[in-house]
Jmol script that loads the backbone (N, CA, C; Angstrom):
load data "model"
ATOM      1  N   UNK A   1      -9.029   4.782  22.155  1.00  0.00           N
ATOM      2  CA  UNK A   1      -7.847   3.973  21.875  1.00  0.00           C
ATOM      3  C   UNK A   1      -7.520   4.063  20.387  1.00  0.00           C
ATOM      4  N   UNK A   2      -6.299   4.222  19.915  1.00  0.00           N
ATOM      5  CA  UNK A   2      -6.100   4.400  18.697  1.00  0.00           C
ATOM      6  C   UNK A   2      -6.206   2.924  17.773  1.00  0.00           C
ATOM      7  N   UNK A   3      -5.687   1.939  18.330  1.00  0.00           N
ATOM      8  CA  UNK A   3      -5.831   0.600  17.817  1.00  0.00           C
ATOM      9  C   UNK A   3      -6.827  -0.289  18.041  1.00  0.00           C
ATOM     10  N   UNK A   4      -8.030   0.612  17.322  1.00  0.00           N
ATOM     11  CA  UNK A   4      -9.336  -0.013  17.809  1.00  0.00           C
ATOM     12  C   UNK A   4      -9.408  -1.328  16.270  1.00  0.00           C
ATOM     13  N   UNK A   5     -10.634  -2.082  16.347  1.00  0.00           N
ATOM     14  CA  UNK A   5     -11.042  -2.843  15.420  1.00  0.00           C
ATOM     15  C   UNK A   5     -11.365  -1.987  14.371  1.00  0.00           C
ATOM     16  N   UNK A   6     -11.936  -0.668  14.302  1.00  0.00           N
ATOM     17  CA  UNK A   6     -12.540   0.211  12.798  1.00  0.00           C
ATOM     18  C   UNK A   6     -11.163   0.753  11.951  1.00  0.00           C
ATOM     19  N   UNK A   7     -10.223   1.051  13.192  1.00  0.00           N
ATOM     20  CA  UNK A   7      -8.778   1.765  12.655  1.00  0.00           C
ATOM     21  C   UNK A   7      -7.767   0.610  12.043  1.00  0.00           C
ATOM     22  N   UNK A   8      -7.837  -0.766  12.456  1.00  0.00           N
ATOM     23  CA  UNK A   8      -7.154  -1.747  11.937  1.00  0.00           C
ATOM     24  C   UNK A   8      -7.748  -2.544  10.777  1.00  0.00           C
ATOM     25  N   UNK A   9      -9.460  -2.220  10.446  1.00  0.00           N
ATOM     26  CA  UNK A   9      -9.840  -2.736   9.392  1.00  0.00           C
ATOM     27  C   UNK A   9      -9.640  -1.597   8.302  1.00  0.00           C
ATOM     28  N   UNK A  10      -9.620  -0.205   8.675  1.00  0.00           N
ATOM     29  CA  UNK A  10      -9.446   0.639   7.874  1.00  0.00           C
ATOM     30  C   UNK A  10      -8.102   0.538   7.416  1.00  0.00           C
ATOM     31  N   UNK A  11      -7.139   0.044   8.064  1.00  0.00           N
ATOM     32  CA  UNK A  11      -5.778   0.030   7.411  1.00  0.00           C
ATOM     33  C   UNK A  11      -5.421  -0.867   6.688  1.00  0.00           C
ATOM     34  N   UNK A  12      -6.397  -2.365   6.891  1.00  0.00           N
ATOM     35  CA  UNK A  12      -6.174  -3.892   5.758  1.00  0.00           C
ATOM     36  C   UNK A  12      -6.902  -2.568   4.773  1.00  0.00           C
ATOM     37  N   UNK A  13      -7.969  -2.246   4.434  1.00  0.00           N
ATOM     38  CA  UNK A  13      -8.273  -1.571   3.257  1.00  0.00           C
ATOM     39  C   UNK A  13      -7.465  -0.889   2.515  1.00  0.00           C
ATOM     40  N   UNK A  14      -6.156  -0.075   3.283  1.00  0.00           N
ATOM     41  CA  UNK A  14      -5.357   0.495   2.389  1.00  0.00           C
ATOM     42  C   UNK A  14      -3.854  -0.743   2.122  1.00  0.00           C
ATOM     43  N   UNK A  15      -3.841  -1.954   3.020  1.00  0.00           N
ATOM     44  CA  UNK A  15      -3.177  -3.069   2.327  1.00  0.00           C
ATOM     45  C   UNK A  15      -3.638  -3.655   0.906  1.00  0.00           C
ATOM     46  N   UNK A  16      -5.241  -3.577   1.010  1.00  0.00           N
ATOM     47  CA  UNK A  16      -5.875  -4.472  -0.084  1.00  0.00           C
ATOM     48  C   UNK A  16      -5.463  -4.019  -1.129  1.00  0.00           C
ATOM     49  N   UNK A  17      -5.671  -2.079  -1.342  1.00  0.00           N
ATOM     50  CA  UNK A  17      -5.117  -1.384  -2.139  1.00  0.00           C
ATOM     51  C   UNK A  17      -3.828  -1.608  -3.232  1.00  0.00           C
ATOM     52  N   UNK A  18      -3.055  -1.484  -1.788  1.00  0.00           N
ATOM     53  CA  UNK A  18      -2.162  -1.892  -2.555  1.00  0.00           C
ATOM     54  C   UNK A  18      -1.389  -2.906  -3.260  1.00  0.00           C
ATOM     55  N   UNK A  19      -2.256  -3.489  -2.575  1.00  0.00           N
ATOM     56  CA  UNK A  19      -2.250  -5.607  -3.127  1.00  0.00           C
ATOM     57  C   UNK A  19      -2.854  -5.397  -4.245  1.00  0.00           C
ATOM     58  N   UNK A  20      -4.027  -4.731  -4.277  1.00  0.00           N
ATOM     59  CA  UNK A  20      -4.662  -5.134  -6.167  1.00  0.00           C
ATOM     60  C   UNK A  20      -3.769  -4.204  -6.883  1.00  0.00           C
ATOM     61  N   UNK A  21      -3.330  -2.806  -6.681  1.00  0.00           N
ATOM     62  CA  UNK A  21      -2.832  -2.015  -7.464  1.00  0.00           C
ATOM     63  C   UNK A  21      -1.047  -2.680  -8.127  1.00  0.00           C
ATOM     64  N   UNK A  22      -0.675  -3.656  -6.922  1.00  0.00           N
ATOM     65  CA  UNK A  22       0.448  -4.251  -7.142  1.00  0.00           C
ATOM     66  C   UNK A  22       0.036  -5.467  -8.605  1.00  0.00           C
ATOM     67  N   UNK A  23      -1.200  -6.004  -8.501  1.00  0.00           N
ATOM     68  CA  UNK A  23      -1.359  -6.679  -9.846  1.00  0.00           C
ATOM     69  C   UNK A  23      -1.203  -6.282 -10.775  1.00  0.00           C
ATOM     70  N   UNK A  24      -1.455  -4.732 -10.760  1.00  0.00           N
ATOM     71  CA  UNK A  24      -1.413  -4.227 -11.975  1.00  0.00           C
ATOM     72  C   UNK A  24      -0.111  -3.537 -12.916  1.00  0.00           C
ATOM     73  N   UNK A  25       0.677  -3.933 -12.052  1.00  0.00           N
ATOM     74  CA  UNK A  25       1.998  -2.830 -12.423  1.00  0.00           C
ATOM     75  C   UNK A  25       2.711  -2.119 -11.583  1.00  0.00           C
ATOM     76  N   UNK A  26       3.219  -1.052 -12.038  1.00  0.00           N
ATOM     77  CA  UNK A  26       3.970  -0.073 -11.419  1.00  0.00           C
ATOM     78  C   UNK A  26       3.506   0.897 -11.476  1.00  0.00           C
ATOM     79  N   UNK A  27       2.747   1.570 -12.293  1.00  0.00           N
ATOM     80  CA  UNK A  27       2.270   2.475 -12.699  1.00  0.00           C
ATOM     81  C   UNK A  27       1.215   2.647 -12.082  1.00  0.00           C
ATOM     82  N   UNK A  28       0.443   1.767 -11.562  1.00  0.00           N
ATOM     83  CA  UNK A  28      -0.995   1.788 -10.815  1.00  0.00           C
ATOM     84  C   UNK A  28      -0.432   1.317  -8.852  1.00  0.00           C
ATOM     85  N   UNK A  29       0.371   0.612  -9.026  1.00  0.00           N
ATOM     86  CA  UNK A  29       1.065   0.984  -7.773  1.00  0.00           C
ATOM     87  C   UNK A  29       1.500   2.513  -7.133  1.00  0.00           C
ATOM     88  N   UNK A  30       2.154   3.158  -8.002  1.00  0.00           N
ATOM     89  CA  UNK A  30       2.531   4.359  -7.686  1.00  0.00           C
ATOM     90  C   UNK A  30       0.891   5.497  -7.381  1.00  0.00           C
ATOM     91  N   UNK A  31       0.547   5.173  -8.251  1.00  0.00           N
ATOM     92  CA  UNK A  31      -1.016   5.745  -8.314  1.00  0.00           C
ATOM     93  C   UNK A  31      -1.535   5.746  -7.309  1.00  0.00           C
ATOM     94  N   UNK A  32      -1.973   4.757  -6.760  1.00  0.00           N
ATOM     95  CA  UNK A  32      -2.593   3.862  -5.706  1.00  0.00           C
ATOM     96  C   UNK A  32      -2.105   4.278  -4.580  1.00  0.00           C
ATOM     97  N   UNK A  33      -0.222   4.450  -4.297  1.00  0.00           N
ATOM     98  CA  UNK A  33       0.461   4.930  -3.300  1.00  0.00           C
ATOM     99  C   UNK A  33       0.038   6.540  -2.961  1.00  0.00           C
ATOM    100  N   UNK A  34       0.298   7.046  -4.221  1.00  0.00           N
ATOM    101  CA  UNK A  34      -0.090   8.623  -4.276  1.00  0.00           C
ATOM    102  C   UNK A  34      -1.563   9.348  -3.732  1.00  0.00           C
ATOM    103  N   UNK A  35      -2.142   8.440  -4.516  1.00  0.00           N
ATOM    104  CA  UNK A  35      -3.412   8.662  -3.860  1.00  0.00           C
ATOM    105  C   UNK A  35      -4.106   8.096  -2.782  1.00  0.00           C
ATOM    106  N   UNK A  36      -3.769   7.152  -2.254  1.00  0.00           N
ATOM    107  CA  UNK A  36      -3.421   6.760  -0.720  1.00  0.00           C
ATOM    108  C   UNK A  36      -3.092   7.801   0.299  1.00  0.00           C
ATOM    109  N   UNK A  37      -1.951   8.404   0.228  1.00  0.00           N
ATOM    110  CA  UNK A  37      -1.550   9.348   0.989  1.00  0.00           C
ATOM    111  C   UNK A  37      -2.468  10.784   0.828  1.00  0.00           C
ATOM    112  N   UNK A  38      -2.692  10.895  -0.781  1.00  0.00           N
ATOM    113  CA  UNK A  38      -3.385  12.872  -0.678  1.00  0.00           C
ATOM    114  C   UNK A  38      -4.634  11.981   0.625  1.00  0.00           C
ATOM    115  N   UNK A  39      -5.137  10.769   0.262  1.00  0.00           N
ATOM    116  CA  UNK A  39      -6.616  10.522   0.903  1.00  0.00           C
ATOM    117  C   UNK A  39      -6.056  10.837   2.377  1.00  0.00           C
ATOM    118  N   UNK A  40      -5.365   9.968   2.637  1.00  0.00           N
ATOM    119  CA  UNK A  40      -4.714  10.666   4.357  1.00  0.00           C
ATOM    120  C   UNK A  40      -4.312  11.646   4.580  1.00  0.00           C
ATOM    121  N   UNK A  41      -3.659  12.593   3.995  1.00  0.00           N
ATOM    122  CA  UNK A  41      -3.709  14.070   4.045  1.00  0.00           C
ATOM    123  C   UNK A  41      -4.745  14.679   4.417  1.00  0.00           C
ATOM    124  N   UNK A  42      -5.382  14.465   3.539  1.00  0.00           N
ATOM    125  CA  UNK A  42      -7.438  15.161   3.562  1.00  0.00           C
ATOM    126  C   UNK A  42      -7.759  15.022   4.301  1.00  0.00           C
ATOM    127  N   UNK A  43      -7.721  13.539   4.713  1.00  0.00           N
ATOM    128  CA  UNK A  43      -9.240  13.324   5.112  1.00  0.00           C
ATOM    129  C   UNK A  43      -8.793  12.767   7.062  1.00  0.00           C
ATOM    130  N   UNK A  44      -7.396  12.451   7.237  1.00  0.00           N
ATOM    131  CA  UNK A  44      -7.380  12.105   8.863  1.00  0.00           C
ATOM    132  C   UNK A  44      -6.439  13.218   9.158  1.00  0.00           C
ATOM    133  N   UNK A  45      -7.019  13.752  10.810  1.00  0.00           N
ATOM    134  CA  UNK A  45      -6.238  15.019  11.285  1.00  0.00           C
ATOM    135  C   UNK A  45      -6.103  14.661  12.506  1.00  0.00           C
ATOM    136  N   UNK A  46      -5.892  13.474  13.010  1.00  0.00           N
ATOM    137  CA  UNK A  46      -5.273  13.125  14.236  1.00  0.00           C
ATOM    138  C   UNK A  46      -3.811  12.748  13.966  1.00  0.00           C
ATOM    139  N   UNK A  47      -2.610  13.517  14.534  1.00  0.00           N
ATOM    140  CA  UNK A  47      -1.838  12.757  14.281  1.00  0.00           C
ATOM    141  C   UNK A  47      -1.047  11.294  14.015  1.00  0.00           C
ATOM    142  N   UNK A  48      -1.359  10.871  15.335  1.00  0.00           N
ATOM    143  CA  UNK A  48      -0.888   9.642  15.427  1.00  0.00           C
ATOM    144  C   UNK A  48      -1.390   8.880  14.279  1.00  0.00           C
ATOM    145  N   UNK A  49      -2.852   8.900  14.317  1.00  0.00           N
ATOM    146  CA  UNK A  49      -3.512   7.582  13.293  1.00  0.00           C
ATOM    147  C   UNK A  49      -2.812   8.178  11.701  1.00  0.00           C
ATOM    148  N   UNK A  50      -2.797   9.812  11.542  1.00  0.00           N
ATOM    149  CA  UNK A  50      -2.419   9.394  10.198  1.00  0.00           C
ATOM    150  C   UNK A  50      -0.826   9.306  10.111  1.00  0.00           C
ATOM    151  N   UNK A  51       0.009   9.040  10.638  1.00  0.00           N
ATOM    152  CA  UNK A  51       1.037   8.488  10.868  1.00  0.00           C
ATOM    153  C   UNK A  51       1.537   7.212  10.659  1.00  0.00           C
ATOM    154  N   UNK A  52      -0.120   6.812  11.609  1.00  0.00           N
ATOM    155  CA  UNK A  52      -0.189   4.727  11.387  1.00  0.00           C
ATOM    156  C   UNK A  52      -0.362   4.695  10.156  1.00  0.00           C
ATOM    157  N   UNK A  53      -1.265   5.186   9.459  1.00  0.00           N
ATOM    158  CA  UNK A  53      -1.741   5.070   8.585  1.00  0.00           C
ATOM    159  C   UNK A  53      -0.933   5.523   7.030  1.00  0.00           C
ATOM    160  N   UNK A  54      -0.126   6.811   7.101  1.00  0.00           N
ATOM    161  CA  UNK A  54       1.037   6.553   6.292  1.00  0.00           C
ATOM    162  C   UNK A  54       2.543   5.371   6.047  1.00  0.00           C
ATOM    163  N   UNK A  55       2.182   5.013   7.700  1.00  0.00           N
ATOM    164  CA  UNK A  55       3.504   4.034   7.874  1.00  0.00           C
ATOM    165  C   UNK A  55       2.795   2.364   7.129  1.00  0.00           C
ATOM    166  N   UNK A  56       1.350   2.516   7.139  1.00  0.00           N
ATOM    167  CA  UNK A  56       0.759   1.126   6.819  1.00  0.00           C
ATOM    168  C   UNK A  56       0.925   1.330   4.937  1.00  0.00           C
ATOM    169  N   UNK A  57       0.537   2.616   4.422  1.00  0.00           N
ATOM    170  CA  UNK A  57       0.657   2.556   2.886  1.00  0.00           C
ATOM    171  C   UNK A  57       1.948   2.377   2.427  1.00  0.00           C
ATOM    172  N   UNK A  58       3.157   3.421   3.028  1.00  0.00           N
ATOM    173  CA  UNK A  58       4.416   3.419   1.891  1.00  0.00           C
ATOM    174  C   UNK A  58       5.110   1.967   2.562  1.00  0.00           C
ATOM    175  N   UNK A  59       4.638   1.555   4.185  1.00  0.00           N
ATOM    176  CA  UNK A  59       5.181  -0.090   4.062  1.00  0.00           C
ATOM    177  C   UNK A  59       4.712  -1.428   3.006  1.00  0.00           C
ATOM    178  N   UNK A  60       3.440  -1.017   2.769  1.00  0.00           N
ATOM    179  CA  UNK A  60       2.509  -1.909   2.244  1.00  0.00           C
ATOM    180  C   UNK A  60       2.968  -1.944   0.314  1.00  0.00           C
ATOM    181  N   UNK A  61       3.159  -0.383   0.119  1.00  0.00           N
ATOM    182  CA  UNK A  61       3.717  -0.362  -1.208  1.00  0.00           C
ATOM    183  C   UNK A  61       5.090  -1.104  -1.528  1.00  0.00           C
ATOM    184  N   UNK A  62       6.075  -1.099  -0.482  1.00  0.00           N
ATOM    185  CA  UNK A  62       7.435  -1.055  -0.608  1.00  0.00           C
ATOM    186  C   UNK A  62       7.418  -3.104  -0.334  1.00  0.00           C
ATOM    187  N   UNK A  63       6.538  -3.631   0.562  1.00  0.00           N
ATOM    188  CA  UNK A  63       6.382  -5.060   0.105  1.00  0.00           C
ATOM    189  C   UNK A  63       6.161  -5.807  -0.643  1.00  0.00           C
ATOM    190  N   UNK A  64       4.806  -4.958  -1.311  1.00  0.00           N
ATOM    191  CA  UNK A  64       4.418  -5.240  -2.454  1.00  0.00           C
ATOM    192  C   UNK A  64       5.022  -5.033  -3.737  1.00  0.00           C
ATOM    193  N   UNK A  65       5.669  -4.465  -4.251  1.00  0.00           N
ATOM    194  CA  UNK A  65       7.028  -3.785  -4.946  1.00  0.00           C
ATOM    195  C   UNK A  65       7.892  -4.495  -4.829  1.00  0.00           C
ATOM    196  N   UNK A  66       8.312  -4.944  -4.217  1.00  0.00           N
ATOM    197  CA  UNK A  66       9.647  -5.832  -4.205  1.00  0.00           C
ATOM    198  C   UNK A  66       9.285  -7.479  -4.318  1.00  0.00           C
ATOM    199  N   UNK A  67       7.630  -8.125  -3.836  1.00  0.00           N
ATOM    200  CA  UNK A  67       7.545  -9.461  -4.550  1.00  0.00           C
ATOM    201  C   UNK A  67       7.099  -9.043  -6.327  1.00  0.00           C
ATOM    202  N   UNK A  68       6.680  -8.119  -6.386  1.00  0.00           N
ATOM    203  CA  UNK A  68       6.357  -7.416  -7.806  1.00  0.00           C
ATOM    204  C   UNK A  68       7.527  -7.600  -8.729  1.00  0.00           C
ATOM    205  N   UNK A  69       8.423  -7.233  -8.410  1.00  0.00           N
ATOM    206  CA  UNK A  69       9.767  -7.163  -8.877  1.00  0.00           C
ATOM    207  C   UNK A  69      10.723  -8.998  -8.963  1.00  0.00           C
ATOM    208  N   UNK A  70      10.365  -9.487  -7.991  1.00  0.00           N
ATOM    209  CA  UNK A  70      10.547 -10.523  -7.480  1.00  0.00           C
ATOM    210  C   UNK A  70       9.791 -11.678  -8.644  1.00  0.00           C
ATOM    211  N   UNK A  71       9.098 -11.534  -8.821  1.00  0.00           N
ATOM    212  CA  UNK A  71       7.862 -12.181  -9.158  1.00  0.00           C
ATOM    213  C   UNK A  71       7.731 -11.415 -11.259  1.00  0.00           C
ATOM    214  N   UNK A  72       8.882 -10.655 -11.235  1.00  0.00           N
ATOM    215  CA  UNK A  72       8.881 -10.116 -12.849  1.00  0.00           C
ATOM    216  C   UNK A  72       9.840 -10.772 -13.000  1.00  0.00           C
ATOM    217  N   UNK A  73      11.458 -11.218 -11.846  1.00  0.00           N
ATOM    218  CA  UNK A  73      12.492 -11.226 -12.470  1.00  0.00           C
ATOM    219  C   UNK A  73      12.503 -13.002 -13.123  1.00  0.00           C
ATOM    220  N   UNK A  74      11.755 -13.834 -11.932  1.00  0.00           N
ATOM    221  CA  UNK A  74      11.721 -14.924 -11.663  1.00  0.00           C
ATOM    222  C   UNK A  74      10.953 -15.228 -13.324  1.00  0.00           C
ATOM    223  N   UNK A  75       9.953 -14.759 -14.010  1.00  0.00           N
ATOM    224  CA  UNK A  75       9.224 -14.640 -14.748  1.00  0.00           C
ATOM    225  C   UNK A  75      10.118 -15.032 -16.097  1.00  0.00           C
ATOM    226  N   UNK A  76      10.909 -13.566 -16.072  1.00  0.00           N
ATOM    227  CA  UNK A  76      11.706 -13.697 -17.161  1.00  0.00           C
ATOM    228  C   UNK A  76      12.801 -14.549 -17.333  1.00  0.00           C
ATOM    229  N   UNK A  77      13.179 -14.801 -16.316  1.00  0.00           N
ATOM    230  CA  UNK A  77      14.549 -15.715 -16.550  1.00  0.00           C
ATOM    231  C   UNK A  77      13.967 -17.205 -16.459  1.00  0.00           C
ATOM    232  N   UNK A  78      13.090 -17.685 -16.383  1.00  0.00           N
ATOM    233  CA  UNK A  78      12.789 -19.161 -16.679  1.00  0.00           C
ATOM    234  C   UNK A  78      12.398 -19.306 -18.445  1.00  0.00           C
ATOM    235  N   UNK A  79      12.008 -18.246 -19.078  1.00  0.00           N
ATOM    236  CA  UNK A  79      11.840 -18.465 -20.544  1.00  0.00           C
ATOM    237  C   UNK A  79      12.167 -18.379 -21.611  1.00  0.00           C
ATOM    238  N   UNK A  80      12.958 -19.112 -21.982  1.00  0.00           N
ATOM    239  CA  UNK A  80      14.246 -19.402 -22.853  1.00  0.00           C
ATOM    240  C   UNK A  80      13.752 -20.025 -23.845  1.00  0.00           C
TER     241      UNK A  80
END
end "model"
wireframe off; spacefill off
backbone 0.3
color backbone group
């Protein structure tokens, strides 16, 4: 079964990713994204899962990125 318990904890791992890499910036976001994917490139050769598994990083980046953004604009405009 593709949506086992090892394949859905393996994919919070590439959420966590990008949750800490989102603390750090943009720059370590992108990083984090990039190298996210070469790792799924490499290293999974079943289709489907690395499919799930690309659709779980560039979704996970693109959420995280936008409270990132969210969370810079809100930042700046309260300090006057």
């Amino acid at each position: 079964m593709i949506l086992s318990t090892a394949v859905l904890l393996y994919q919070l791992f590439f959420v966590a990713v990008m949750y800490i890499a989102s603390r750090f910036g943009r720059v370590p976001m992108a990083i984090a994204l990039v190298g996210s994917l070469l790792w799924t490139a490499t290293h999974i050769f079943l289709p489907p899962l690395a499919v799930l598994q690309a659709t779980v990083i560039v979704g996970s980046y693109f959420i995280f990125r936008r409270r990132h953004q969210a969370a810079e604009g809100a930042g700046s405009g309260s300090a006057r």
